[in-house]
Short mmCIF file of the C-alpha atoms (twelve columns), coordinates in Angstrom:
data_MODEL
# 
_entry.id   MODEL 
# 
loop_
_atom_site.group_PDB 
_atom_site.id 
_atom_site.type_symbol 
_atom_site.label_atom_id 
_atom_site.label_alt_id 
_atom_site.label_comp_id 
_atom_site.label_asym_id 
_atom_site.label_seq_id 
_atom_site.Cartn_x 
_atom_site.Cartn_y 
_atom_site.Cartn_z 
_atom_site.pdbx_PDB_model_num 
ATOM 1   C CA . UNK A 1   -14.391 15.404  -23.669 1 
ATOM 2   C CA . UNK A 2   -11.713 12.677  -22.670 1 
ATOM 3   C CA . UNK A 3   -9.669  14.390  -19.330 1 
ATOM 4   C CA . UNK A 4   -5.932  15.060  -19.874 1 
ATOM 5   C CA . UNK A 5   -3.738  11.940  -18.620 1 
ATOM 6   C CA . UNK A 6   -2.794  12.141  -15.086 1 
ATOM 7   C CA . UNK A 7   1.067   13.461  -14.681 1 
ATOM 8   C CA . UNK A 8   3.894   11.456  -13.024 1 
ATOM 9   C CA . UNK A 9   6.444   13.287  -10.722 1 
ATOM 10  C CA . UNK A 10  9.591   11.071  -10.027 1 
ATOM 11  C CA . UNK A 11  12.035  10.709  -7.188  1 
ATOM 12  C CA . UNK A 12  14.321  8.454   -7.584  1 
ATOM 13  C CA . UNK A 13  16.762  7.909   -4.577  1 
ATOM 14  C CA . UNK A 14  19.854  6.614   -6.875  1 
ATOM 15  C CA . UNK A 15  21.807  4.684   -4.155  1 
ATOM 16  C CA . UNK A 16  18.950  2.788   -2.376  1 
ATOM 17  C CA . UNK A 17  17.793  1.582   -5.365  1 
ATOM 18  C CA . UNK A 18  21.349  1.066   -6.746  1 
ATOM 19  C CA . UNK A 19  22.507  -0.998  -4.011  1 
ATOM 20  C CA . UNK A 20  19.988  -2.654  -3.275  1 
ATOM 21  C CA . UNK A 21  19.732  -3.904  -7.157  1 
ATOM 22  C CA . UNK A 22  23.434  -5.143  -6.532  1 
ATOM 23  C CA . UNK A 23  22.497  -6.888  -3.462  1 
ATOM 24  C CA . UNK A 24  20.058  -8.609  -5.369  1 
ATOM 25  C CA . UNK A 25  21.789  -9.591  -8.336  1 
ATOM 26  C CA . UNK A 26  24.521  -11.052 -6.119  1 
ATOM 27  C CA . UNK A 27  22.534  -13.213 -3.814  1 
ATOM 28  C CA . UNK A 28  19.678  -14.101 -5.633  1 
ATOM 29  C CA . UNK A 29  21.146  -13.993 -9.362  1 
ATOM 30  C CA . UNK A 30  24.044  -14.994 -8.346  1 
ATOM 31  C CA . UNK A 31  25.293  -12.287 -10.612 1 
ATOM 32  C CA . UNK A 32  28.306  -10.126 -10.340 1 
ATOM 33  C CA . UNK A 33  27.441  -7.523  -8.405  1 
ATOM 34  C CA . UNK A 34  30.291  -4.947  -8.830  1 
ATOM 35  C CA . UNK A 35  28.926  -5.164  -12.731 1 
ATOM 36  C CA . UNK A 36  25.561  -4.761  -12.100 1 
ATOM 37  C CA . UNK A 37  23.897  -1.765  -13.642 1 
ATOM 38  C CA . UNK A 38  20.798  0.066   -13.842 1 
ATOM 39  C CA . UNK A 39  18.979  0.840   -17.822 1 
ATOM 40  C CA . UNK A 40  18.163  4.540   -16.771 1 
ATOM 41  C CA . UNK A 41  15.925  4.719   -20.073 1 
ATOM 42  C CA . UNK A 42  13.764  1.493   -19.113 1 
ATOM 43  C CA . UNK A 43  13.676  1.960   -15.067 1 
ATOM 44  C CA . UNK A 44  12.215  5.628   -16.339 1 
ATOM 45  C CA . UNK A 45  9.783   3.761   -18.978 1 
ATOM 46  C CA . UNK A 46  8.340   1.415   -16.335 1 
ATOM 47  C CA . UNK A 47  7.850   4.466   -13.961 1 
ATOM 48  C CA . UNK A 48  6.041   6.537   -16.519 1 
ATOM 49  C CA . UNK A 49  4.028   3.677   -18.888 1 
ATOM 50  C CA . UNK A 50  2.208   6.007   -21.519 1 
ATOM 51  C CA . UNK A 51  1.649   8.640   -18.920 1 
ATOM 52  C CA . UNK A 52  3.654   12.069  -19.098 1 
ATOM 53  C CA . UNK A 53  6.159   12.881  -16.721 1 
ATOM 54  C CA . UNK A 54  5.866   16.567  -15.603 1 
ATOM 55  C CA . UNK A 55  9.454   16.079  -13.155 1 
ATOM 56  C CA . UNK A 56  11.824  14.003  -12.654 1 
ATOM 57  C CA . UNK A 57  14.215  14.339  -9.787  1 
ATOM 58  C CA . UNK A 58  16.815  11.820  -9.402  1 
ATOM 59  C CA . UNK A 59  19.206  11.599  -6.330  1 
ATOM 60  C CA . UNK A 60  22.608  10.239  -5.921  1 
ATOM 61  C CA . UNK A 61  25.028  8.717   -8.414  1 
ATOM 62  C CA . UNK A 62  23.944  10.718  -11.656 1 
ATOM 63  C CA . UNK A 63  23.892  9.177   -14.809 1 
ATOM 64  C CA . UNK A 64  26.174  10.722  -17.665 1 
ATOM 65  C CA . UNK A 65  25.446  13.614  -19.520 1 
ATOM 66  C CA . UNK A 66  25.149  12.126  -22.657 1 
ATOM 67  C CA . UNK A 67  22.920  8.906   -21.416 1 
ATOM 68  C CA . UNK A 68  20.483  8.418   -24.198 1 
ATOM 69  C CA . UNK A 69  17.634  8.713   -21.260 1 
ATOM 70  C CA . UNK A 70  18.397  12.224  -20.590 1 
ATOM 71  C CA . UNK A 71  18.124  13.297  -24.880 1 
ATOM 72  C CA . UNK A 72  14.768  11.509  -24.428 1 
ATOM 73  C CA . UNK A 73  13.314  13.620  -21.574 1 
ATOM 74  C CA . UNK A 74  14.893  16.463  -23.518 1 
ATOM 75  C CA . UNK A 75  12.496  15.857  -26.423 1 
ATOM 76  C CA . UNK A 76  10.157  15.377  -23.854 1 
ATOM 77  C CA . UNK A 77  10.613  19.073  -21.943 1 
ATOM 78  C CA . UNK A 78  11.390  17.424  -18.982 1 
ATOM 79  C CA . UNK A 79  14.849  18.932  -17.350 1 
ATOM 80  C CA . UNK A 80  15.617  16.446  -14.767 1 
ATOM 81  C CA . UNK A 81  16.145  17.557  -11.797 1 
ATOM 82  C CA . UNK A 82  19.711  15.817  -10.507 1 
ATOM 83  C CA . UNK A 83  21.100  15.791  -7.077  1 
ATOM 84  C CA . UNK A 84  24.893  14.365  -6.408  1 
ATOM 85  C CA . UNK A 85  24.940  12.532  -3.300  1 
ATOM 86  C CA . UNK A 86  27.467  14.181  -1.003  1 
ATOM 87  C CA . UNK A 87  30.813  12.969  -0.809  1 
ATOM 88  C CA . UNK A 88  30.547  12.756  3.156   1 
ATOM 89  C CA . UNK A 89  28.293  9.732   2.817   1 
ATOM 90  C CA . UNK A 90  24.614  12.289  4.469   1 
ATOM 91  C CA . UNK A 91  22.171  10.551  3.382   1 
ATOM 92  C CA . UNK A 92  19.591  12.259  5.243   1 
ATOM 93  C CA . UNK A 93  20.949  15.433  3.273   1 
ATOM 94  C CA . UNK A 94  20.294  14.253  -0.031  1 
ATOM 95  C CA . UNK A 95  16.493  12.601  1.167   1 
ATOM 96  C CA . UNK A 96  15.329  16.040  3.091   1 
ATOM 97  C CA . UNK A 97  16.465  17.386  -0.736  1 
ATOM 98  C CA . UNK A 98  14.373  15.113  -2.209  1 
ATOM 99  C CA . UNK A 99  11.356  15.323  0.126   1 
ATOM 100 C CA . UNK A 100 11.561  19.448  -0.088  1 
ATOM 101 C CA . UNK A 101 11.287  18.629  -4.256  1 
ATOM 102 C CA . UNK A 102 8.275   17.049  -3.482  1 
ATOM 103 C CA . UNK A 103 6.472   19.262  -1.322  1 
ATOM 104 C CA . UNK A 104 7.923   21.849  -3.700  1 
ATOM 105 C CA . UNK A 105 6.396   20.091  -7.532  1 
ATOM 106 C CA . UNK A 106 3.357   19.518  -5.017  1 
ATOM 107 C CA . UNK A 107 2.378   22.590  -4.390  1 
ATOM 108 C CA . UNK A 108 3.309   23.695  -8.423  1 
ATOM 109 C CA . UNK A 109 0.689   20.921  -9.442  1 
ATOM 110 C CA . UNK A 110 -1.541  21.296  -6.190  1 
ATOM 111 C CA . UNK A 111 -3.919  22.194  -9.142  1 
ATOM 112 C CA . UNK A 112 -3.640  18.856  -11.525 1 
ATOM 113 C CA . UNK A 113 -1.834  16.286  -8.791  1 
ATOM 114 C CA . UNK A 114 -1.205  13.333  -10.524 1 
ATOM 115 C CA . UNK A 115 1.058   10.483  -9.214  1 
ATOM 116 C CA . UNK A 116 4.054   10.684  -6.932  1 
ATOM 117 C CA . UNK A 117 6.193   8.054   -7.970  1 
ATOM 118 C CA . UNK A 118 9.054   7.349   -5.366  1 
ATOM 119 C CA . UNK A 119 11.894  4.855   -5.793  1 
ATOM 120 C CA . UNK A 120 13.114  3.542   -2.914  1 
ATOM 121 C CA . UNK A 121 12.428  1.526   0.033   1 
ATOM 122 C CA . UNK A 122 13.782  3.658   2.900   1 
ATOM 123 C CA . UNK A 123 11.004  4.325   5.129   1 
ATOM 124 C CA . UNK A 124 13.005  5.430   8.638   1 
ATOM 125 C CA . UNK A 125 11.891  8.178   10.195  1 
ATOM 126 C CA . UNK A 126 8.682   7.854   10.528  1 
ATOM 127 C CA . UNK A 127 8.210   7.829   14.408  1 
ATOM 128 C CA . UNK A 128 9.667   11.674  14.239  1 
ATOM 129 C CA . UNK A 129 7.047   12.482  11.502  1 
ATOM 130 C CA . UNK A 130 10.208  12.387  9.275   1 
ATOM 131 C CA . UNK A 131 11.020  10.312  6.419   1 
ATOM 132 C CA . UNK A 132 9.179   9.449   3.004   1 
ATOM 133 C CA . UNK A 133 6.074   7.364   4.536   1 
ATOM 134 C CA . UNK A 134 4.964   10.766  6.578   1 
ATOM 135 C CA . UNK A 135 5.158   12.643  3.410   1 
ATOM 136 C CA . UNK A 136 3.342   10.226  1.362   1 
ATOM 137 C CA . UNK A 137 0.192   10.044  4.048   1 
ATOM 138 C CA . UNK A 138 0.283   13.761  3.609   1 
ATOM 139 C CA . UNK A 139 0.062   13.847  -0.671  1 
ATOM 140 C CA . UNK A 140 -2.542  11.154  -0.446  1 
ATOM 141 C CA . UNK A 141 -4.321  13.233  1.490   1 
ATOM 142 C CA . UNK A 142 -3.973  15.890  -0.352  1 
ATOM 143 C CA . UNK A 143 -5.498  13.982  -3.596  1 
ATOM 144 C CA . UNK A 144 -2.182  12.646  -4.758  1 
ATOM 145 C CA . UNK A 145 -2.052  9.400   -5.814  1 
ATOM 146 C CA . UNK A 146 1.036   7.347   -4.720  1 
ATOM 147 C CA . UNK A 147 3.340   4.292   -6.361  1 
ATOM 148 C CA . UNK A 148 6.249   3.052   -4.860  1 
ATOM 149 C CA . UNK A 149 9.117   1.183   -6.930  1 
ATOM 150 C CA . UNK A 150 11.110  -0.638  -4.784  1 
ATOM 151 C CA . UNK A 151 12.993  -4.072  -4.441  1 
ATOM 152 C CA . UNK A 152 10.849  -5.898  -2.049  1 
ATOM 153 C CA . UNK A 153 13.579  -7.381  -0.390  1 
ATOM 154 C CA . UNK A 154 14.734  -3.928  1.472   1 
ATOM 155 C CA . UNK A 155 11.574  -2.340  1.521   1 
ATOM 156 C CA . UNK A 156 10.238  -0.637  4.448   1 
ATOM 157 C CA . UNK A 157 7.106   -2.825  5.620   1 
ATOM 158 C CA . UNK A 158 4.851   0.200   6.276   1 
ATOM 159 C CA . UNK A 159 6.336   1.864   3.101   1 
ATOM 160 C CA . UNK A 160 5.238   -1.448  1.278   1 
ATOM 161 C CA . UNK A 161 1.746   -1.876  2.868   1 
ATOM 162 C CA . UNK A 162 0.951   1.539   2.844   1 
ATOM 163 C CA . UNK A 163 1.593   1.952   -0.957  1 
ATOM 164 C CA . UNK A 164 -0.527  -1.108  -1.559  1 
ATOM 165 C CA . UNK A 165 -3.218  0.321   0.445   1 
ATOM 166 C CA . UNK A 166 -3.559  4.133   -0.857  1 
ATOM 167 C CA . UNK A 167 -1.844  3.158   -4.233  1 
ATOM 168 C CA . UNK A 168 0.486   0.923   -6.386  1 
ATOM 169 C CA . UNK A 169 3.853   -0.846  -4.761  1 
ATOM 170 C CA . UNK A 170 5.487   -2.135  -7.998  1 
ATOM 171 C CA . UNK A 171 8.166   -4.610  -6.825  1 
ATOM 172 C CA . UNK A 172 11.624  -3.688  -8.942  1 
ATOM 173 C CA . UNK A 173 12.343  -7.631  -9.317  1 
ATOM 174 C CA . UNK A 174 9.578   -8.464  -11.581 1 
ATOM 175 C CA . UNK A 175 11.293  -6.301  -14.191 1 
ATOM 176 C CA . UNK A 176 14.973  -6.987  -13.062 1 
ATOM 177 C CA . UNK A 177 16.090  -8.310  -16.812 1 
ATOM 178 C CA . UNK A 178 14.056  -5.277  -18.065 1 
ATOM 179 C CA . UNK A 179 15.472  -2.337  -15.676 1 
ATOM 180 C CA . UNK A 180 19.265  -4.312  -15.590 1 
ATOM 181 C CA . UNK A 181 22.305  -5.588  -16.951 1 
ATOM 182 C CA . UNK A 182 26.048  -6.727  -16.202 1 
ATOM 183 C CA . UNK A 183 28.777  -5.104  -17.438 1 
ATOM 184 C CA . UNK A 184 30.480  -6.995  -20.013 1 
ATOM 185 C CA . UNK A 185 27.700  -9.585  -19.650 1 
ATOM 186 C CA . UNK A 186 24.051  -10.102 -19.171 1 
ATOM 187 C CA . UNK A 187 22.397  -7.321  -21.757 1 
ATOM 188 C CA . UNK A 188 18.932  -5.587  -20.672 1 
ATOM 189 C CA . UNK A 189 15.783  -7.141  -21.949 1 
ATOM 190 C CA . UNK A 190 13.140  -4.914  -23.818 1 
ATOM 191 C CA . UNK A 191 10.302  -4.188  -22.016 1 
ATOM 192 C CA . UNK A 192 7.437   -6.644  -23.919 1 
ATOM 193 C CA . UNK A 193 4.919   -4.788  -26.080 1 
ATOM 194 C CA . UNK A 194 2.445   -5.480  -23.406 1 
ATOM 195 C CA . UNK A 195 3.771   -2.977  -21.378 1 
ATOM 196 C CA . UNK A 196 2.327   -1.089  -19.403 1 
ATOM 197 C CA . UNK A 197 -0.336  -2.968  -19.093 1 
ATOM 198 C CA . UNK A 198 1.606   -5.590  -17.542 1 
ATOM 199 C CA . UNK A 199 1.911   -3.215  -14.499 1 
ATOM 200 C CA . UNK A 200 -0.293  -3.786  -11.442 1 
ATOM 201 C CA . UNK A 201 -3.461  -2.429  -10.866 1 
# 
């Protein structure tokens, strides 16, 4: 008997991987950056590949309600779980949110872990056995296995290594016409009919 795919749980920290994306689309693009925007539909598409995604928690900026990406995990049964980023600017708020989600869909699944899929590159904290990195060890120790999507550029360097070591790091650049466009410009690319298995193993 075939075993059931292996479920994705996603935590997407919106304004790391938002600002960063501008960052790169200005200086190494040389695209406007105030235009730049993130496809929430494809960014969630490369996450997932043909895998199911059991949660989906998404920090920050939140997309519109009527985003086409949020009708598909509807038909999906996913119910995304969305986090505004305070207006005070906290960003260690909104990423101890995040990282009690995790330990939270962790222990729901502690019985069919999957893959923690994190998006972002912030990997402070660490030294204070704070921060995403000390979580991570912890869920890969626990049988979790980890992928981090990230734009290499403003990646953590332990983050990095240590999701190439004890998982997948999936830099967010190889896909940047895929997961991208400019307002009033550049449209998003499909992603090829290839994918996933264009993704790194």
């Amino acid at each position: 008997m075939a075993s059931d795919p292996e479920i994705v749980c996603v935590y997407v920290d919106n304004s790391n991987i938002f600002h960063e994306g501008q960052r790169y689309a200005e200086q190494t693009k040389h695209e406007n950056r105030h235009a730049f925007r993130i496809h929430f539909r494809n960014f969630l598409t490369l996450i997932a590949g043909d895998r199911p995604l059991a949660e989906v928690v998404w920090s920050g900026s939140i997309p519109p309600p009527d985003d086409s990406v949020w009708t598909h995990l509807k038909s999906l049964h996913i119910k995304p779980d969305l986090i505004p980023r305070a207006s005070t600017g906290e960003h260690e708020t909104v990423d101890h949110l995040i990282q009690l989600r995790m330990h939270r869909y962790a222990r729901k699944y502690r019985n069919n872990s999957g893959v923690i899929a994190l998006c972002t590159g912030d990997g402070k904290g660490y030294a204070k056995e704070e921060g995403f990195l000390f979580d991570l060890e912890g869920f890969a120790e626990d049988g979790w296995k980890v992928e981090v999507f990230s734009w290499t550029h403003a990646c953590h360097g332990k983050l990095k290594r240590f999701a190439e070591t004890a998982g997948e790091f999936v830099p967010l650049e190889r896909w940047y016409h895929n997961i991208s466009f400019i307002q009033g410009g550049r449209h998003v690319e499909p992603l090829s009919p290839d994918f996933p298995n264009e993704l790194p193993s």
